[in-house]
Biopython code that builds the backbone (N, CA, C, O; Angstrom):
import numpy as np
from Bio.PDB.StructureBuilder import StructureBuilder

atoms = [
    (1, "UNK", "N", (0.816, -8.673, -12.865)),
    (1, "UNK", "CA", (-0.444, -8.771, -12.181)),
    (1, "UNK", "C", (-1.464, -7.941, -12.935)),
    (1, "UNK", "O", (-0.852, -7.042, -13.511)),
    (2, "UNK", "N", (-2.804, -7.867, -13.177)),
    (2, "UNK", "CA", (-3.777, -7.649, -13.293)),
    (2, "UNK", "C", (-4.374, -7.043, -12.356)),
    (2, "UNK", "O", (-4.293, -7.570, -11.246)),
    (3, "UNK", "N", (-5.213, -5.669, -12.493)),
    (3, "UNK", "CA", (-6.528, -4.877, -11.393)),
    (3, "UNK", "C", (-6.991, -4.650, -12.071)),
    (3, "UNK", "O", (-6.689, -4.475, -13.251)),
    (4, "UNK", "N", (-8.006, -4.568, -11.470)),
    (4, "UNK", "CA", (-9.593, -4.135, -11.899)),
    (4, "UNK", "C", (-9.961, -3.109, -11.122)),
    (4, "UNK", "O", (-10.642, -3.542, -10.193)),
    (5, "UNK", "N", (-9.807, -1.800, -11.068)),
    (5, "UNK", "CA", (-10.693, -0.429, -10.307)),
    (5, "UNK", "C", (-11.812, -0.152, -11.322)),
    (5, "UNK", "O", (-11.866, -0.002, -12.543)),
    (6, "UNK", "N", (-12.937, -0.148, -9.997)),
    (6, "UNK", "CA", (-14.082, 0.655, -10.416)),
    (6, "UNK", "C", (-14.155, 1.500, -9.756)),
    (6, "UNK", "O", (-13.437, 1.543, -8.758)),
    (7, "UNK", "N", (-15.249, 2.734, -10.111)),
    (7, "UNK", "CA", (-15.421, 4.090, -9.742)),
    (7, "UNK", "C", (-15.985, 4.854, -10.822)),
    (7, "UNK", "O", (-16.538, 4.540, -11.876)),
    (8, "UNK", "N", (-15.619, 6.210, -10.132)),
    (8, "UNK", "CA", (-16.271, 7.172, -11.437)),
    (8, "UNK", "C", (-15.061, 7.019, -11.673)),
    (8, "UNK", "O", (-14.344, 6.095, -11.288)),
    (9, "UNK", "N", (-14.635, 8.385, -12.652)),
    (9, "UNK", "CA", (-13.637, 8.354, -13.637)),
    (9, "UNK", "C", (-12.440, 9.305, -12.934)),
    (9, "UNK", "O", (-11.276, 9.491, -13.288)),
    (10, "UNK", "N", (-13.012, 9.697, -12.080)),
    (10, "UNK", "CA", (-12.424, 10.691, -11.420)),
    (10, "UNK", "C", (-11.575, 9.969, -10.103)),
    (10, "UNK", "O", (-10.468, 10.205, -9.618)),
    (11, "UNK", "N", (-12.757, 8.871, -9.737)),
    (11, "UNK", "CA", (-11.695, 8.132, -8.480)),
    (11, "UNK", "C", (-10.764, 7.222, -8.828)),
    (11, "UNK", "O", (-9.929, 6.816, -8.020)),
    (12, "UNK", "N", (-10.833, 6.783, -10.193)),
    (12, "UNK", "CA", (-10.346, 5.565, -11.018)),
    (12, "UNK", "C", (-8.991, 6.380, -11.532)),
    (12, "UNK", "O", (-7.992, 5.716, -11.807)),
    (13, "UNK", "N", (-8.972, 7.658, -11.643)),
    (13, "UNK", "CA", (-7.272, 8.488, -12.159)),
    (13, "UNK", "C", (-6.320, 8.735, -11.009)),
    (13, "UNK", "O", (-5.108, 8.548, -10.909)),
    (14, "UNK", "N", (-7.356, 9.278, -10.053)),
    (14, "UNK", "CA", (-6.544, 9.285, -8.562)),
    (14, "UNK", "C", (-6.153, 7.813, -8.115)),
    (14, "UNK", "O", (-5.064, 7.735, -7.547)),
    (15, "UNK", "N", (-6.692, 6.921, -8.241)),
    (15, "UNK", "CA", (-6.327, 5.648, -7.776)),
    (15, "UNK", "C", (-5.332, 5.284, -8.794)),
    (15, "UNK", "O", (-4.144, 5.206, -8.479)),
    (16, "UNK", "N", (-5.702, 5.074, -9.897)),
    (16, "UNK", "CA", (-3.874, 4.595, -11.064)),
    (16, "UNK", "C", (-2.916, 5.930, -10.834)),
    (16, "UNK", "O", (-1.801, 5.780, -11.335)),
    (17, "UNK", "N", (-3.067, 6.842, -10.364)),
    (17, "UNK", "CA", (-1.724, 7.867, -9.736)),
    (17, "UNK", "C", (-1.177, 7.340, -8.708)),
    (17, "UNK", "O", (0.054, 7.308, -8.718)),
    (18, "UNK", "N", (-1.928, 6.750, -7.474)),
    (18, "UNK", "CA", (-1.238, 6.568, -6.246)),
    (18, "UNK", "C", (-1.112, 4.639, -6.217)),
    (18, "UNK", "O", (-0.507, 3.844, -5.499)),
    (19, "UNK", "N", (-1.887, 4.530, -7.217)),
    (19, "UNK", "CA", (-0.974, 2.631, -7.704)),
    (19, "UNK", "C", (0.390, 2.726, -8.370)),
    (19, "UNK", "O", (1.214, 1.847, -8.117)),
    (20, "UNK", "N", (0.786, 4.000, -9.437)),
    (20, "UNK", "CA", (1.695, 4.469, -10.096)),
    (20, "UNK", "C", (2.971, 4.414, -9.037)),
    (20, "UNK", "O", (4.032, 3.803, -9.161)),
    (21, "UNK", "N", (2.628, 5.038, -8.236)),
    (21, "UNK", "CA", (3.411, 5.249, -7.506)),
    (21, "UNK", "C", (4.319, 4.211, -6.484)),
    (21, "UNK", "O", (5.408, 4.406, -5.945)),
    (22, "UNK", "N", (3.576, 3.246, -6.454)),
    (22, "UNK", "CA", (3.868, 2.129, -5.892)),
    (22, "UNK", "C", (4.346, 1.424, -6.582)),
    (22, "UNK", "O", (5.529, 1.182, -6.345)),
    (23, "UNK", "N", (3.685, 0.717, -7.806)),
    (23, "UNK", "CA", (4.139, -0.466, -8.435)),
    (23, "UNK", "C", (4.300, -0.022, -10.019)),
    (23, "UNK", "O", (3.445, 0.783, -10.388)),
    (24, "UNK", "N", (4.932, -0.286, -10.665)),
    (24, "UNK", "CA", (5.175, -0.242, -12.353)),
    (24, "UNK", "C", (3.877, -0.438, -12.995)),
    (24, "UNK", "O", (3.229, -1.472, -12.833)),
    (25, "UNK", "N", (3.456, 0.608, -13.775)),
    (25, "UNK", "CA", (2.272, 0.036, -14.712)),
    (25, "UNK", "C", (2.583, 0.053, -15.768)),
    (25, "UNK", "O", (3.115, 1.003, -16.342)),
    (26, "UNK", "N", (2.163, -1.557, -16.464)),
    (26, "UNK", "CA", (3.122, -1.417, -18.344)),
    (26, "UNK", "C", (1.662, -1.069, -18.711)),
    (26, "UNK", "O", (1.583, -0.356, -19.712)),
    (27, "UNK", "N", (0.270, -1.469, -18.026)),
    (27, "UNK", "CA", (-0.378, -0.894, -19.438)),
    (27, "UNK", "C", (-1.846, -0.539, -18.453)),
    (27, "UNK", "O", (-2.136, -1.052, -17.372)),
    (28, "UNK", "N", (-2.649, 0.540, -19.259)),
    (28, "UNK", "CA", (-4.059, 0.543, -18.493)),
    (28, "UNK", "C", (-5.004, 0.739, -19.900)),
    (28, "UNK", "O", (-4.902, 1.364, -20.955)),
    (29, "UNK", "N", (-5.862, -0.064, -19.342)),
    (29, "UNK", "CA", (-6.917, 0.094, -20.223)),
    (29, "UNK", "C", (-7.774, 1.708, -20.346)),
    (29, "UNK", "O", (-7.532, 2.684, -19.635)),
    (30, "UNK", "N", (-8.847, 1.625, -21.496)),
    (30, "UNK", "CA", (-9.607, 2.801, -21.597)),
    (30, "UNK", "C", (-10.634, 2.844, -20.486)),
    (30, "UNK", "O", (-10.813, 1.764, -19.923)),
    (31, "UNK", "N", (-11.330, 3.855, -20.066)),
    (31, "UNK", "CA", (-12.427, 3.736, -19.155)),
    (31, "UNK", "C", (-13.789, 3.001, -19.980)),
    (31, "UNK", "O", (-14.370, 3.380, -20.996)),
    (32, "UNK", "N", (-14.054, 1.698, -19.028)),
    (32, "UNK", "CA", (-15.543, 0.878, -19.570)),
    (32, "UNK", "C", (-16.365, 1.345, -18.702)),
    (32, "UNK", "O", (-16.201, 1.352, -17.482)),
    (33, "UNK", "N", (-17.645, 1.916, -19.545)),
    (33, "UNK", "CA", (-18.865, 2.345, -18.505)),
    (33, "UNK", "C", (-19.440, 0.829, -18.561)),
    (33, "UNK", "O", (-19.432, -0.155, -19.300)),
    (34, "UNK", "N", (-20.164, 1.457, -16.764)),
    (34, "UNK", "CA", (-20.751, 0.175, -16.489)),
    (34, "UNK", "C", (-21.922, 0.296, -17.183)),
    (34, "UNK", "O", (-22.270, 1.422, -17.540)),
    (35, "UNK", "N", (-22.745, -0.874, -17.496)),
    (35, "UNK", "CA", (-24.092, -0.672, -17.961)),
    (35, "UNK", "C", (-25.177, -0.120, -17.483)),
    (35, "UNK", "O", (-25.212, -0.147, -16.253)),
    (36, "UNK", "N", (-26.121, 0.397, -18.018)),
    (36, "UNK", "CA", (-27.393, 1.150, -17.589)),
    (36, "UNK", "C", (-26.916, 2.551, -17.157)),
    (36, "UNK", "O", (-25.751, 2.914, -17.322)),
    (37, "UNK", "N", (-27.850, 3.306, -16.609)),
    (37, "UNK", "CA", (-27.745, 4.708, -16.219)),
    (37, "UNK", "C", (-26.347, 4.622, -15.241)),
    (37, "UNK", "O", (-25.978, 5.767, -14.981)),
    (38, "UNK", "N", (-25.543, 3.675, -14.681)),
    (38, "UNK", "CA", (-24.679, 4.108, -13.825)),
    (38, "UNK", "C", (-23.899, 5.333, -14.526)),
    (38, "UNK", "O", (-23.987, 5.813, -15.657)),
    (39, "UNK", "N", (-22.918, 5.721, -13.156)),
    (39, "UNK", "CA", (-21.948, 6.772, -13.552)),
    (39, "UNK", "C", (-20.535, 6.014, -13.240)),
    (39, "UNK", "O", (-19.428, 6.506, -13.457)),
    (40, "UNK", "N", (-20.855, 4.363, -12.537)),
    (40, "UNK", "CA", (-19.311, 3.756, -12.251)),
    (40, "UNK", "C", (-18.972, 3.481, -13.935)),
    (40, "UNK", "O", (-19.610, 3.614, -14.979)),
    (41, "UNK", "N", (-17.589, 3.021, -13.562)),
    (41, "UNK", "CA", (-16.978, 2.427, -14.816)),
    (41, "UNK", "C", (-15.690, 1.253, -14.144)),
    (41, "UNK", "O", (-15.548, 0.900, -12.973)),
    (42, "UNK", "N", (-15.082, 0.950, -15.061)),
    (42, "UNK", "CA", (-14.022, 0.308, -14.628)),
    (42, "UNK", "C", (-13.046, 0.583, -15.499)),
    (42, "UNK", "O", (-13.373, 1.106, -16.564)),
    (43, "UNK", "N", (-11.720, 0.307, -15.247)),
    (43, "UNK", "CA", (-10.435, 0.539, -15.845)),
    (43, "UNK", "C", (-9.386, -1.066, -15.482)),
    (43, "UNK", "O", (-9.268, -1.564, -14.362)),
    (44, "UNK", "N", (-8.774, -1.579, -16.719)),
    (44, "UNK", "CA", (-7.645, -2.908, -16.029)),
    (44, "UNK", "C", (-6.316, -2.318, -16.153)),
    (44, "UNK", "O", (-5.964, -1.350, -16.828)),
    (45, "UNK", "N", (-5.720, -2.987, -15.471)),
    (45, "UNK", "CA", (-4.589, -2.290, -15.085)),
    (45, "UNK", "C", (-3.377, -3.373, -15.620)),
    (45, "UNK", "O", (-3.932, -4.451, -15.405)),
    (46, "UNK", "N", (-2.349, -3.620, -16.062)),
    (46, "UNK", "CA", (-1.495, -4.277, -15.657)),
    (46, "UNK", "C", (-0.094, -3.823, -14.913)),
    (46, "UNK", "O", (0.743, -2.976, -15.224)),
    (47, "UNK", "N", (-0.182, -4.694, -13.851)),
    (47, "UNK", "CA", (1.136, -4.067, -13.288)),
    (47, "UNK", "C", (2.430, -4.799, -12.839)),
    (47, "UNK", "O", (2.317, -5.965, -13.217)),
    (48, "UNK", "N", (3.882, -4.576, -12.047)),
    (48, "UNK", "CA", (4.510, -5.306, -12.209)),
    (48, "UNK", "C", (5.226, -4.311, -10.541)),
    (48, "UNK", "O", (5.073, -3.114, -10.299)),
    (49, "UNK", "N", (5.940, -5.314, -9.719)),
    (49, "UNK", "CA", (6.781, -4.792, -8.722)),
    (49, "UNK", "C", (7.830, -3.888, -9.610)),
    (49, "UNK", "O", (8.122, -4.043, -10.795)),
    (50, "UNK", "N", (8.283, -2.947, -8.733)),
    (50, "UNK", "CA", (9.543, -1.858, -9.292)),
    (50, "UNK", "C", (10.643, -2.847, -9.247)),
    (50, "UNK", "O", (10.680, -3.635, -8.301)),
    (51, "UNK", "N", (11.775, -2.895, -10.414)),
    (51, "UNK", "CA", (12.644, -3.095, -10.954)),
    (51, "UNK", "C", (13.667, -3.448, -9.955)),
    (51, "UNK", "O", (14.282, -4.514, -9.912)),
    (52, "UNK", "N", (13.795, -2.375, -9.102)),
    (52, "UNK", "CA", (14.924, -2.312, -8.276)),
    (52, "UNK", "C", (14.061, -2.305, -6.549)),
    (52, "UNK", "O", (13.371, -1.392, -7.004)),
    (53, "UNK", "N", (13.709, -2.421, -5.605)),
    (53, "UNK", "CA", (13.128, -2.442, -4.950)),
    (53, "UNK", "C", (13.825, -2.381, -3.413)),
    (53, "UNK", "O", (13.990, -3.452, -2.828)),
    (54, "UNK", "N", (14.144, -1.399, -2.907)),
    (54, "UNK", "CA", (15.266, -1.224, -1.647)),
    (54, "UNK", "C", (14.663, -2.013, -0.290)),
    (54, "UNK", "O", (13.608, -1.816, 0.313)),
    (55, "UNK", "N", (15.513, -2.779, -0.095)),
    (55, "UNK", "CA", (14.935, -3.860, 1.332)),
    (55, "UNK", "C", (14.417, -3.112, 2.429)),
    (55, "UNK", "O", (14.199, -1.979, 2.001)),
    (56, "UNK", "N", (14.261, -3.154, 3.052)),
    (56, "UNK", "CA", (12.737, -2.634, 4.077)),
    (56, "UNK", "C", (13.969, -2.712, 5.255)),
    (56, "UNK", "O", (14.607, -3.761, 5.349)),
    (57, "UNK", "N", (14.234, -1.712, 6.031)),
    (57, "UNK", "CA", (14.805, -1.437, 7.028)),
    (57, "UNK", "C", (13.934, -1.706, 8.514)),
    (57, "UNK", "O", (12.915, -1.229, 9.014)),
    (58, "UNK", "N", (14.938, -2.742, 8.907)),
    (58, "UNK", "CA", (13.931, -3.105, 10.234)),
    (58, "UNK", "C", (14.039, -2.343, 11.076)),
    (58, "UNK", "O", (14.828, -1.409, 11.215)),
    (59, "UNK", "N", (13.041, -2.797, 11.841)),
    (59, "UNK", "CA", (12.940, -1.715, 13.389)),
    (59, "UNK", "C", (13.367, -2.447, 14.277)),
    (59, "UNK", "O", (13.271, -3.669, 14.387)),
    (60, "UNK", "N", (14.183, -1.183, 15.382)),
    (60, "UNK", "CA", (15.483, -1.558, 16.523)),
    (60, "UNK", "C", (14.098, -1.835, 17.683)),
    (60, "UNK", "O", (13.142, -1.059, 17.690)),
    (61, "UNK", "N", (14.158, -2.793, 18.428)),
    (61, "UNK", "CA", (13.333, -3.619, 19.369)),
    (61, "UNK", "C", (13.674, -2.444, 20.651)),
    (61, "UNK", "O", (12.726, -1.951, 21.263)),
    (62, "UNK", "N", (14.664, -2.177, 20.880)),
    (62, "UNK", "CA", (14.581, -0.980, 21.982)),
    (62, "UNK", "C", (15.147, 0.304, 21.365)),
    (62, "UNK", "O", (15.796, 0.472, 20.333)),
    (63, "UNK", "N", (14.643, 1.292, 22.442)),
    (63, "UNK", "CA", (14.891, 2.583, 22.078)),
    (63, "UNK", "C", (16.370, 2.846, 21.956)),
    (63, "UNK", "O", (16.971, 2.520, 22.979)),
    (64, "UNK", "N", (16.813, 3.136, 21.398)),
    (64, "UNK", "CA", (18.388, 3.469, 21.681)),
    (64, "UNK", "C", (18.815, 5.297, 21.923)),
    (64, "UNK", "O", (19.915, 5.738, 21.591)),
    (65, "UNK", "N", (17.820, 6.082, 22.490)),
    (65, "UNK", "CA", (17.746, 7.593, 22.697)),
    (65, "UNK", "C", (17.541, 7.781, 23.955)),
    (65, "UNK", "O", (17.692, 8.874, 24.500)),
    (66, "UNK", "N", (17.021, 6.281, 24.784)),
    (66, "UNK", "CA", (16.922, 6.354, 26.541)),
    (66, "UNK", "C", (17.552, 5.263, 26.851)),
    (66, "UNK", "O", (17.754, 4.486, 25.918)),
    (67, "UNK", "N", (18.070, 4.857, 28.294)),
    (67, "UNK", "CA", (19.221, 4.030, 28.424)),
    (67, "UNK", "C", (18.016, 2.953, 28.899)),
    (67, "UNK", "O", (16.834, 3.224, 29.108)),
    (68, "UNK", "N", (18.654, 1.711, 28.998)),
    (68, "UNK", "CA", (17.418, 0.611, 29.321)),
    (68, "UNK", "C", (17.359, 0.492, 30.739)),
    (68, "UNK", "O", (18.513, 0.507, 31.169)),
    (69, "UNK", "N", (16.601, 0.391, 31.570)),
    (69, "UNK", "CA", (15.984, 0.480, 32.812)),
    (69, "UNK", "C", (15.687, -1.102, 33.350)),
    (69, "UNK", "O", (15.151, -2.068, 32.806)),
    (70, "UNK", "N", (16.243, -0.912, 34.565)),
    (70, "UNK", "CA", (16.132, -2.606, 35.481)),
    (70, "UNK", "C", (14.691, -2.678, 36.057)),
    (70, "UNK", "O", (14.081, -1.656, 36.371)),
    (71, "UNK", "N", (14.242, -3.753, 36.165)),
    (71, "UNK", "CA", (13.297, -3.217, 37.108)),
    (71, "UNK", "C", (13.160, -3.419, 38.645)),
    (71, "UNK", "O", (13.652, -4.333, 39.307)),
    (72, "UNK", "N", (12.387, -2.377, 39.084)),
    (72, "UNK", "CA", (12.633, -2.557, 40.517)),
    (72, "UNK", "C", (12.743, -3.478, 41.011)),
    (72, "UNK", "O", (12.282, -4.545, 40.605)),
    (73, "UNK", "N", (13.603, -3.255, 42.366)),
    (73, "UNK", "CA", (14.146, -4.636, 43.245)),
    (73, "UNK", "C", (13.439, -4.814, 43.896)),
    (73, "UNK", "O", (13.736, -5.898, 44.399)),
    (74, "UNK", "N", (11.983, -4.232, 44.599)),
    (74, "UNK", "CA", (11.029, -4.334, 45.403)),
    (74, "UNK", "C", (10.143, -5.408, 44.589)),
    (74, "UNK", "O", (9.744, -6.372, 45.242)),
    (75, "UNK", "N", (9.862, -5.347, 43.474)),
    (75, "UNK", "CA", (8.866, -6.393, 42.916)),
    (75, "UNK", "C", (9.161, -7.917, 42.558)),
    (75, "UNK", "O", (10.297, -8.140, 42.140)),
    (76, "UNK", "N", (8.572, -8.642, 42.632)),
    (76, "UNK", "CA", (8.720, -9.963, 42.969)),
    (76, "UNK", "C", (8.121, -10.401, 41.268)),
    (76, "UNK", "O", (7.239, -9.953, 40.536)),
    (77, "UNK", "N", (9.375, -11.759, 41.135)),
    (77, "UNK", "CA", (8.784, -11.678, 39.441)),
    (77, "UNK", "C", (7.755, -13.200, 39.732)),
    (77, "UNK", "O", (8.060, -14.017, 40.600)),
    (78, "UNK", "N", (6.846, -13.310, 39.060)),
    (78, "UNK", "CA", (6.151, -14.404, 39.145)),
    (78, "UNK", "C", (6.463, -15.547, 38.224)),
    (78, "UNK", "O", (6.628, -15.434, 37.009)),
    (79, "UNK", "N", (6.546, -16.963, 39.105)),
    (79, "UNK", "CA", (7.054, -18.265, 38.360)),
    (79, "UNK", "C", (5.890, -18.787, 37.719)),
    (79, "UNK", "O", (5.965, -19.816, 37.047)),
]
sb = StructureBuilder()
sb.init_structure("model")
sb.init_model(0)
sb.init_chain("A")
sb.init_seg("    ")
for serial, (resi, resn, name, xyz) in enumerate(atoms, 1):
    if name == "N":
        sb.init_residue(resn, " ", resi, " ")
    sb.init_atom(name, np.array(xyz, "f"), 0.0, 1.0, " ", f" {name:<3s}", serial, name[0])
structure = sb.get_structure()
């Protein structure tokens, strides 16, 4: 995959640190100033999912730390 971050240069290093961290980067470009007096720039990125990638552990639908509860016999369930 391909990104494109703009920013200063300063939000554009913090952002490829915490993209780093997520996904594989094989390559980043140099910082391009934008034209005219700006202070943005841009940086491309190429990147790639991690290699090995551990399956995502689902979440248990009830609590299993409190016991499950009936509900009252006074209430009437609606058809």
């Amino acid at each position: 995959m391909r990104i494109r971050i703009e920013g200063t240069e300063t939000e554009i290093a913090a952002a490829v640190e915490r993209i780093a961290a997520v996904l594989e980067v094989q390559e980043a470009s140099r910082f391009y100033a934008n034209r005219g007096s700006s202070v943005l720039g841009r940086v491309y990125l190429t990147v790639a999912a991690p290699p090995s990638t551990p399956p995502m552990k689902q979440a248990q639908s009830e609590r299993e730390d409190q016991p499950r509860r009936l509900p009252r016999a006074d209430r009437k369930e609606i058809d």
